[in-house]
N, C-alpha and C positions, 0 to 999 in steps of 0.2 A: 214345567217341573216346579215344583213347592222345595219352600226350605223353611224347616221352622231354627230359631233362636233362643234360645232359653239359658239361662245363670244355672236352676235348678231344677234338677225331675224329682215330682213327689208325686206317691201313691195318689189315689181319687179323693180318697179322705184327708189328705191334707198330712199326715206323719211322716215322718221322715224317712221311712224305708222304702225301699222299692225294687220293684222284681222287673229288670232290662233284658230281655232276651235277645241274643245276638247269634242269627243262623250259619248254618256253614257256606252258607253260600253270601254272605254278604259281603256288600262294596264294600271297601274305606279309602280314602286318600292318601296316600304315600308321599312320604318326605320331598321328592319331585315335584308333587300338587296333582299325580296324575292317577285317575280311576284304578283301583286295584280288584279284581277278582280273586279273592283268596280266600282259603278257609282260616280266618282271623283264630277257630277257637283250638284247631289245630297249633298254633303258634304261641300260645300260653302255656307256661312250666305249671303239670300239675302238681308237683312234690319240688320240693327245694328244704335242704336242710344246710346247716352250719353248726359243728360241733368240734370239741376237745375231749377227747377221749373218750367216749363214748356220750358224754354229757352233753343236750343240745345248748348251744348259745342262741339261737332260735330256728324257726323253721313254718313252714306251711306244708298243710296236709300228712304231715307227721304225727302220728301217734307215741313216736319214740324211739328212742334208739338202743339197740338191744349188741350187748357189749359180751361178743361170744369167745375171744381169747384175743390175749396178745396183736395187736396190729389187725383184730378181725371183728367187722361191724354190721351190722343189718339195722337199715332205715328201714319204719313199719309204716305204710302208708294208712292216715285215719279212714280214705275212701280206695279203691284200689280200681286199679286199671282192668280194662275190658279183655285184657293179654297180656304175657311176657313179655310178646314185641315190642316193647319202647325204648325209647333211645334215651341214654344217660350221661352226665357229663359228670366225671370227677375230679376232685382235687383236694392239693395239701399240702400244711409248710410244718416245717420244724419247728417253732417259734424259738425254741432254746439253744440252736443250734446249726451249722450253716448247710447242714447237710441236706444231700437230695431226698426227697419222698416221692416215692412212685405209690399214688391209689387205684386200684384194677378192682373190675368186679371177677365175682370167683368162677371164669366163662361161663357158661349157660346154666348152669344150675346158679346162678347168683343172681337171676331177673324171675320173680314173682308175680303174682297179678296184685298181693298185697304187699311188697317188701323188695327192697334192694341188697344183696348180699353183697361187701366189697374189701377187699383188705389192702391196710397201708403199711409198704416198706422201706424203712431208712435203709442207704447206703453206710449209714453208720454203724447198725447194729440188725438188719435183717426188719423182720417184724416190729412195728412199733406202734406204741400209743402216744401219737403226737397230734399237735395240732394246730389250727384249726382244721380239718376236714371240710369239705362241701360235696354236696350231690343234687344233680337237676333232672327232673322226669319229664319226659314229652312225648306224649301218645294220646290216646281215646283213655279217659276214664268207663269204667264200667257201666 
């Protein structure tokens, strides 16, 4: 078996960009040190955002955040998933205040193939625009 070492991967020509393709079926080594067979690109967040009230504080793969009433938000994915099917993580704090925030997406019509629909509830006051906000996508892009 071959093992290469390298500091740095560059294109042929020598610039600094470069295009690494990584298949679903490839090995990697685990924390253990021991052989993994997994689908590695299955395992990256295609969408990830952070925001305060509808505003992002940043994000990837976000086109924006589209601020549809009171405590209610939809993440615009700039690339969009292959299905609704994807799995989503949310979350959210009050920064002003010590109350609870519950963020749900709005069940099944709130997963898109380009957009996440989801809305955040303080125990304080119902509906609210609080924040920060987060949301994470994990599925097959399109």
């Amino acid at each position: 078996m071959s093992q290469v070492n390298v500091d740095t991967i560059r294109k042929s020509d020598g610039s600094a960009g470069t295009d690494i393709r990584i298949k679903n079926t490839s090995v990697y080594e685990s924390d253990g040190g021991t052989s993994v067979t997994q689908n590695l690109v299955q395992g990256i967040a295609k969408v990830w955002s952070n925001q305060n009230s509808g505003t992002a504080n940043d994000s990837y793969n976000s086109s924006g955040i589209t601020d549809n009433a009171t405590g209610d938000f939809t993440v615009n994915f700039s690339n969009a998933m292959s299905s609704a099917n994807y799995s989503s993580t949310l979350g959210g704090a009050d920064a002003n205040s010590n109350s609870t925030v519950i963020v749900a997406t709005n069940n099944n019509a709130g997963y898109a193939t380009g957009s996440i629909n989801y809305f955040v509830v303080s125990d304080d006051s119902g509906a609210a625009d609080v924040g920060p906000t987060s949301c994470t996508v994990h599925g097959d892009l399109a």
